[in-house]
C-alpha positions in Angstrom: 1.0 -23.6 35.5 -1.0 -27.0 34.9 -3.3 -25.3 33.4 -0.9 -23.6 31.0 0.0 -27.2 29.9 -3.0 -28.5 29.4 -3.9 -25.6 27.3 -0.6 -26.4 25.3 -1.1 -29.6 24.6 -4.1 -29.6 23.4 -3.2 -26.7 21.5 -0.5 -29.5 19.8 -2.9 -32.4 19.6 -5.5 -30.0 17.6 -2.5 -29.1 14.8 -2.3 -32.4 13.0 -6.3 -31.8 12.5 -5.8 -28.2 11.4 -3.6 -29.3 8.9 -5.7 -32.3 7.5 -8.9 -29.6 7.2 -7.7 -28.9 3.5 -9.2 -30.9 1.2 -6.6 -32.7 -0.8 -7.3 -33.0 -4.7 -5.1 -36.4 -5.1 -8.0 -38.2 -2.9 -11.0 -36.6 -4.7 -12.2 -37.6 -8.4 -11.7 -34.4 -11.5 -15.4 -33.9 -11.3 -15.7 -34.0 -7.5 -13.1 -31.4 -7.4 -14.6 -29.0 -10.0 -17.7 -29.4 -8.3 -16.3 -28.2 -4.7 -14.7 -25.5 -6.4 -17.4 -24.1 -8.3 -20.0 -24.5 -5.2 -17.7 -22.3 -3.0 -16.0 -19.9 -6.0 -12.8 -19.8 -4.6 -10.7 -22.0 -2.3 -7.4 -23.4 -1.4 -6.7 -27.2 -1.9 -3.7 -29.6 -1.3 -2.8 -30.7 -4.5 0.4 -32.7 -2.8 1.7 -33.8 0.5 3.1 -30.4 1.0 2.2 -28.4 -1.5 -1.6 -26.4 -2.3 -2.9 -23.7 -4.6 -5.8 -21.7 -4.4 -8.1 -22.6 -7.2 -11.3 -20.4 -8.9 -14.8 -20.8 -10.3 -13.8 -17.8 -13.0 -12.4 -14.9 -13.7 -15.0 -12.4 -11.7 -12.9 -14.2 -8.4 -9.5 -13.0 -9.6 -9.7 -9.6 -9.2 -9.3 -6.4 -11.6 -5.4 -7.2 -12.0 -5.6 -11.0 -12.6 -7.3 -13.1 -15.0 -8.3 -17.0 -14.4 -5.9 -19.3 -16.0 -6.4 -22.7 -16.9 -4.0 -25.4 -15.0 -3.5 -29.1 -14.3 -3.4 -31.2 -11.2 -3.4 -34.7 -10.4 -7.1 -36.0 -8.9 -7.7 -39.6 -7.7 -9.1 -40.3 -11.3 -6.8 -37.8 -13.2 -3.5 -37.1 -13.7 -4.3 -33.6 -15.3 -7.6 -32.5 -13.7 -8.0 -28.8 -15.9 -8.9 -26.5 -13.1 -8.5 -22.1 -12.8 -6.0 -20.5 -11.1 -5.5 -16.6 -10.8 -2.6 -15.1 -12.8 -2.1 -11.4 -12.4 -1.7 -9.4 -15.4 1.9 -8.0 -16.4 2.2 -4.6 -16.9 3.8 -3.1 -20.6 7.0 -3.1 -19.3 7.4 -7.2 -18.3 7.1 -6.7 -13.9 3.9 -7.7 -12.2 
């Protein structure tokens, strides 16, 4: 039973750190977050202080149904850091 516990808590002390692993954009400059993004070609980044989007390097990432499209996000230094996002294509009759 103790030992149950002690597994639990530090189960709970570790979450606040799991959380925090995700790099957040708003504390990094435009450049520094480019540069993360093209060194590891895809990744997932906090852009708020609960929201995150997975930003890529190009296109090749995406997938053969998606495309790389250009969007905005705030950075320590920027307000509108361009960076790539996947977008899936739409098929000829409008659904995804």
């Amino acid at each position: 039973m103790i030992r149950t516990l002690l597994l639990l808590a530090a189960f709970t002390l570790a979450l606040p750190a799991a959380a925090d692993a995700r790099p957040n954009t708003r504390n990094l400059s435009c450049a520094a977050t480019q540069a993360l993004i093209a060194r590891e070609g895809a990744i997932t980044l906090s852009t708020g202080r609960h929201t995150f989007n997975r930003f890529v390097s190009g296109g090749a990432i995406c997938g053969p149904l998606a495309r790389a499209v250009p969007t905005f996000t705030p950075t320590a230094d920027e307000r509108h850091c361009r960076l790539l996002t996947c977008q899936r294509f739409r098929s000829m009759d409008g659904r995804r």
